[in-house]
Backbone as ProteinMPNN parsed JSONL, in Angstrom:
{"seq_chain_A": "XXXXXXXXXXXXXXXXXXXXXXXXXXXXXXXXXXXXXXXXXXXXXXXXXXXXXXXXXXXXXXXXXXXXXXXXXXXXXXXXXXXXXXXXXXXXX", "coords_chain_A": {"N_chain_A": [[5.726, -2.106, -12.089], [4.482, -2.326, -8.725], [3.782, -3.642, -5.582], [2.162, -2.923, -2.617], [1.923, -3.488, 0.774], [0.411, -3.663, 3.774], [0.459, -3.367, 7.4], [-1.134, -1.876, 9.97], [-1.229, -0.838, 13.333], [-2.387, 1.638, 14.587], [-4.773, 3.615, 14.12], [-5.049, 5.939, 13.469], [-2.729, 6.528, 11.81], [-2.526, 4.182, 10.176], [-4.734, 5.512, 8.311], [-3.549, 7.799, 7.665], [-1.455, 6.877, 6.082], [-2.252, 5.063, 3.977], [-3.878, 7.162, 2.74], [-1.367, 8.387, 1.237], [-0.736, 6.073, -0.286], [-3.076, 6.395, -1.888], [-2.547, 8.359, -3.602], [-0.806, 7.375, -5.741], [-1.44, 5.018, -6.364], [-4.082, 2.072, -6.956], [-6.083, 0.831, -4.583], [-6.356, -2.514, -3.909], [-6.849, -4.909, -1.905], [-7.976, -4.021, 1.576], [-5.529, -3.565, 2.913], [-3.899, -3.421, 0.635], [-2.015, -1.987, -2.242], [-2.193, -1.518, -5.437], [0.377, -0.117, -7.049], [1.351, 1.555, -10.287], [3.142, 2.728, -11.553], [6.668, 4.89, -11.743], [10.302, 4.122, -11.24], [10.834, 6.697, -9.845], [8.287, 6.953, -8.109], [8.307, 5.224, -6.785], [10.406, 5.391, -5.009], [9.524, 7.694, -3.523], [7.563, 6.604, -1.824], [8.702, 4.688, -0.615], [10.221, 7.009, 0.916], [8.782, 8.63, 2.374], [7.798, 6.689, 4.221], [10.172, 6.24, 5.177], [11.336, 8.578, 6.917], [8.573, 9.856, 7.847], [6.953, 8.091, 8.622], [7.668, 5.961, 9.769], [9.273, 6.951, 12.137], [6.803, 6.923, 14.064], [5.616, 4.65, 14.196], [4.591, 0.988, 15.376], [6.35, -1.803, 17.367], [4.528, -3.86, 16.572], [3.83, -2.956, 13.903], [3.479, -3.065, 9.887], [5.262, -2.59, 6.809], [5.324, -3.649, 3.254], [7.007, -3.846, 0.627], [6.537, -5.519, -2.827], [8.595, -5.713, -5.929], [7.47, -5.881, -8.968], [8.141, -7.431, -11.723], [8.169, -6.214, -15.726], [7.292, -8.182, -17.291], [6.503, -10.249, -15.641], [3.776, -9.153, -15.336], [2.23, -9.84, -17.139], [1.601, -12.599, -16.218], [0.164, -12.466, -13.868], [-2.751, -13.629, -12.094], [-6.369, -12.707, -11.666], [-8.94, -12.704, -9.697], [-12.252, -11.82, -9.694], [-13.108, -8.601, -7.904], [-12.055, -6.129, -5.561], [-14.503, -4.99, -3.099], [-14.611, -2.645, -1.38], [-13.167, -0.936, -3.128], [-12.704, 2.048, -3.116], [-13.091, 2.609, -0.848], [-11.625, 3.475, 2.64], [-12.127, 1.057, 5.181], [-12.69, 0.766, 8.332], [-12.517, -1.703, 11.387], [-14.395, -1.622, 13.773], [-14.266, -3.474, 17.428]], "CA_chain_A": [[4.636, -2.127, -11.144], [4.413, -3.072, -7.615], [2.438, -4.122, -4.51], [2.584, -2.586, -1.528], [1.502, -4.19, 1.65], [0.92, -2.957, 5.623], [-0.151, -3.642, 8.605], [-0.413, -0.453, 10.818], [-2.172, -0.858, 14.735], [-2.706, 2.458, 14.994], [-6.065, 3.838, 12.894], [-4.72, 7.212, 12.268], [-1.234, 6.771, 10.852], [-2.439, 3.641, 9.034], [-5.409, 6.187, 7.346], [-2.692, 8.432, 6.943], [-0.362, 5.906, 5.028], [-3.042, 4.424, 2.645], [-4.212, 8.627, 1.962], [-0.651, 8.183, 0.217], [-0.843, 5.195, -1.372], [-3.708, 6.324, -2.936], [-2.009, 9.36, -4.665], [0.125, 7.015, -6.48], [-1.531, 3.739, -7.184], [-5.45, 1.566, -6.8], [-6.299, -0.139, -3.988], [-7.092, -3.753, -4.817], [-7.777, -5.095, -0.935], [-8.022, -2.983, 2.369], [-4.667, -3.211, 2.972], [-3.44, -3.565, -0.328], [-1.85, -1.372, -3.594], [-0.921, -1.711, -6.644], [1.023, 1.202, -7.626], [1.749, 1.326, -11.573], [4.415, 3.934, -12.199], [8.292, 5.018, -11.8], [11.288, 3.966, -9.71], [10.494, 7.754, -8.739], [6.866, 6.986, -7.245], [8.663, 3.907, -5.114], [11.339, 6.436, -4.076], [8.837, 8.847, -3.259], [6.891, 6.151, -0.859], [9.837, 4.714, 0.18], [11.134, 8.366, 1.364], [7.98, 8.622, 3.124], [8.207, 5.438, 5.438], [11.515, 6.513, 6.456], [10.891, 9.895, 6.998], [7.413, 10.746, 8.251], [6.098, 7.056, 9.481], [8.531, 4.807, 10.465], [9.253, 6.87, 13.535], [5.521, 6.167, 14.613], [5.817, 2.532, 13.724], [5.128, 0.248, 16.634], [6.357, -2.862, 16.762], [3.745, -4.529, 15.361], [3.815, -2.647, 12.256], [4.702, -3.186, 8.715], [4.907, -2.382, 5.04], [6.263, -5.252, 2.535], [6.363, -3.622, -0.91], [6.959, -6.031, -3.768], [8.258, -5.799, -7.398], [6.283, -7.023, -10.368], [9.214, -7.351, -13.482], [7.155, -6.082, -16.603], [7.625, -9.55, -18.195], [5.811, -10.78, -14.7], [2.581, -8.596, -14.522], [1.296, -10.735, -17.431], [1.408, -13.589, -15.336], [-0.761, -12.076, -12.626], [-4.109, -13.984, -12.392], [-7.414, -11.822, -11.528], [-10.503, -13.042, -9.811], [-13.212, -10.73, -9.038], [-12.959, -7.395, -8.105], [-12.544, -5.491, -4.334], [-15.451, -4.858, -2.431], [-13.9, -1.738, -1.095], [-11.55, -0.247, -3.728], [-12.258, 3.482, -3.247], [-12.79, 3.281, 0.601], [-11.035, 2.717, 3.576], [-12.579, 0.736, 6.237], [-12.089, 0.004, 10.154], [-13.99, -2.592, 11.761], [-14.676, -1.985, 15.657], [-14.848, -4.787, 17.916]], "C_chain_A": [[5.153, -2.707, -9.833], [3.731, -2.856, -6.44], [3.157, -3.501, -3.474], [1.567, -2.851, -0.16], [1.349, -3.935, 2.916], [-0.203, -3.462, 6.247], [0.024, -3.15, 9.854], [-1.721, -0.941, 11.707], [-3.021, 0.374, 14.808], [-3.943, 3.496, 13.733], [-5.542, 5.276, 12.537], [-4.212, 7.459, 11.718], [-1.787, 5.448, 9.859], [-3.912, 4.607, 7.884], [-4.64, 6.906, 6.828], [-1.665, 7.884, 5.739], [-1.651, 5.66, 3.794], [-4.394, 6.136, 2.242], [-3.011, 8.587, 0.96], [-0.151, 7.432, -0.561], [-1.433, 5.592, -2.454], [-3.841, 7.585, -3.875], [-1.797, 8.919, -5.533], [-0.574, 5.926, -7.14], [-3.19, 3.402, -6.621], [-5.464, 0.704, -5.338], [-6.874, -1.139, -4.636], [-7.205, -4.825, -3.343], [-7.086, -3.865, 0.081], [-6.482, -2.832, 3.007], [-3.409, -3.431, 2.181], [-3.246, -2.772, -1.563], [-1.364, -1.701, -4.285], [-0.313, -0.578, -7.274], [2.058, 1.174, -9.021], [2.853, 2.283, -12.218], [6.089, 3.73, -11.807], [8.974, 4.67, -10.848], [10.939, 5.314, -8.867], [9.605, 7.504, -7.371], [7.702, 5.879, -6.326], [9.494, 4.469, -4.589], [10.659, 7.18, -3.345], [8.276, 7.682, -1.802], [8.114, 5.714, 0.167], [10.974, 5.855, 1.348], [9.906, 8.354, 2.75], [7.546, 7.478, 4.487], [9.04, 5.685, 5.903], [11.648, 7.346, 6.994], [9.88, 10.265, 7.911], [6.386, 9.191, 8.852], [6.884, 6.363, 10.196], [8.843, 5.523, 11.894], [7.838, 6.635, 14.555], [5.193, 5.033, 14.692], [5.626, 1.907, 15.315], [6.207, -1.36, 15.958], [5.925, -3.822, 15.743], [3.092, -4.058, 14.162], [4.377, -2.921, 10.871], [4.455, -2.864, 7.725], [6.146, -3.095, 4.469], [5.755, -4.082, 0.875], [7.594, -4.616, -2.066], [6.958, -5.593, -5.214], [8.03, -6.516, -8.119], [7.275, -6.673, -11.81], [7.384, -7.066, -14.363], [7.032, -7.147, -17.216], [6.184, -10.296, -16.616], [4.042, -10.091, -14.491], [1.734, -9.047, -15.788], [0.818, -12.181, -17.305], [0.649, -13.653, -14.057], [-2.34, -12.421, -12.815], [-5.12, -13.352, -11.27], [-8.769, -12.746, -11.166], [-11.182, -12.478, -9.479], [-12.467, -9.523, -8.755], [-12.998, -7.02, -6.504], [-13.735, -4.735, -4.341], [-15.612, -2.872, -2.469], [-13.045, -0.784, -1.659], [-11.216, 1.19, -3.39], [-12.505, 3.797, -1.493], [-12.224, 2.736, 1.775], [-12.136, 2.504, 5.035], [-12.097, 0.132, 7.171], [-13.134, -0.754, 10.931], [-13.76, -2.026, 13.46], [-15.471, -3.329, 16.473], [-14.666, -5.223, 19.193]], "O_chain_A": [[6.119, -3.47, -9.812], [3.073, -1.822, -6.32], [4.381, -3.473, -3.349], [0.442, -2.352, -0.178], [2.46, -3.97, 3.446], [-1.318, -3.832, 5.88], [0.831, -3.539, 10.697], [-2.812, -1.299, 11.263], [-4.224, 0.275, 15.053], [-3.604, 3.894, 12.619], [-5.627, 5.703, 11.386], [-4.449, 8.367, 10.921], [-1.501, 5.609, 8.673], [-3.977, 4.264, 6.703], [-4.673, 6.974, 5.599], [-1.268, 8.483, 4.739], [-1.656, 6.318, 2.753], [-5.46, 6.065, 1.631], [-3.354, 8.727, -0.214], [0.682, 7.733, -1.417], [-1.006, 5.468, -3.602], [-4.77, 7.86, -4.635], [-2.247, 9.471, -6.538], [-0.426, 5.781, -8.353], [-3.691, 4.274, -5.911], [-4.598, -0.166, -5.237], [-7.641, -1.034, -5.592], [-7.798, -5.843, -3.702], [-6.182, -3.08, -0.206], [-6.324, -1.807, 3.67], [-2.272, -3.582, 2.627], [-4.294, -2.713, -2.206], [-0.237, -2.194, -4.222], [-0.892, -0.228, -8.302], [3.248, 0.87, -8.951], [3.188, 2.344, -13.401], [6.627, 2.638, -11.622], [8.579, 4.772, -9.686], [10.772, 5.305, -7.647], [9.881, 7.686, -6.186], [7.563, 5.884, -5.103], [9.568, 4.166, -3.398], [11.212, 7.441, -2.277], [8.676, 8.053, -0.698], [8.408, 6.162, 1.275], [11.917, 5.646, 2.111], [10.216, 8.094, 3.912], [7.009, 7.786, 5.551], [9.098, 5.511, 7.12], [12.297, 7.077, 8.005], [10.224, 11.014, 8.825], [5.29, 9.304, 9.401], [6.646, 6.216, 11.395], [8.704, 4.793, 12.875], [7.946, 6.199, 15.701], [4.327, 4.586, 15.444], [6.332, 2.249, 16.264], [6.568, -1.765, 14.853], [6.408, -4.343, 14.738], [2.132, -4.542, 13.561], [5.591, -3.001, 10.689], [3.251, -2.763, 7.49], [7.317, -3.183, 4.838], [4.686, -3.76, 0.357], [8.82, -4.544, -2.158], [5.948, -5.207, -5.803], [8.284, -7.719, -8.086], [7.066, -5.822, -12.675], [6.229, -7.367, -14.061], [6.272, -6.864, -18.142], [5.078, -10.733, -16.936], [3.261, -10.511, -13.637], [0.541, -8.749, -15.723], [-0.018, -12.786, -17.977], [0.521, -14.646, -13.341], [-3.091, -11.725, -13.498], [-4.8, -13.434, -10.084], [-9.472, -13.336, -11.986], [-10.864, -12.324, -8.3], [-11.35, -9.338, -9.236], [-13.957, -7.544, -5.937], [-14.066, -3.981, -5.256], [-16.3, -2.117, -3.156], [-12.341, 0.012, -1.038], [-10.076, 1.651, -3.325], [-12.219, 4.857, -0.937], [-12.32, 1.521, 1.951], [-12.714, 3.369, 5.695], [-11.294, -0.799, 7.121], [-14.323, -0.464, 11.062], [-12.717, -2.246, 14.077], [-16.55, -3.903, 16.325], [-15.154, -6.294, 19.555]]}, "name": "protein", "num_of_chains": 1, "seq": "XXXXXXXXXXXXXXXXXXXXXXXXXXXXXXXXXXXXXXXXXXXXXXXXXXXXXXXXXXXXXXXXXXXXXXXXXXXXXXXXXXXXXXXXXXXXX"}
């Protein structure tokens, strides 16, 4: 398993990024996945950041994806549940 993490400025490439998160894995907050499958699927995202976002990237963009050892993801403590899981929201302000 593992988490994958961003923080995109721009509202249409980060809707576009977390449309392909959520091929692969659950949202669990708004700019948060947990994506439960193969070294493939993290190749596959990973291909896709280098590929087809990262040249849109500003500066102040990012994606942090962490792995969860299988020995580690029964050490992962759970409180409540997202608000949000199945939609993505943008606040205006």
């Amino acid at each position: 398993m593992f988490i994958v993490s961003y923080d995109i400025e721009n509202d249409k490439t980060r809707t576009k990024f977390s449309k392909l998160l959520k091929q692969y894995g659950r949202r669990l907050q708004y700019s948060v996945f947990e994506i439960k499958n193969s070294q493939r699927i993290l190749e596959i995202i990973k291909s896709e950041v280098e590929h087809r976002f990262r040249k849109v990237f500003t500066n102040n963009d990012s994606v942090i994806i962490y792995g969860i050892c299988d020995g580690c993801e029964k050490k992962i403590i759970r409180y409540g549940h997202p608000v949000q899981e199945e939609q993505s929201v943008v606040f205006f302000g």
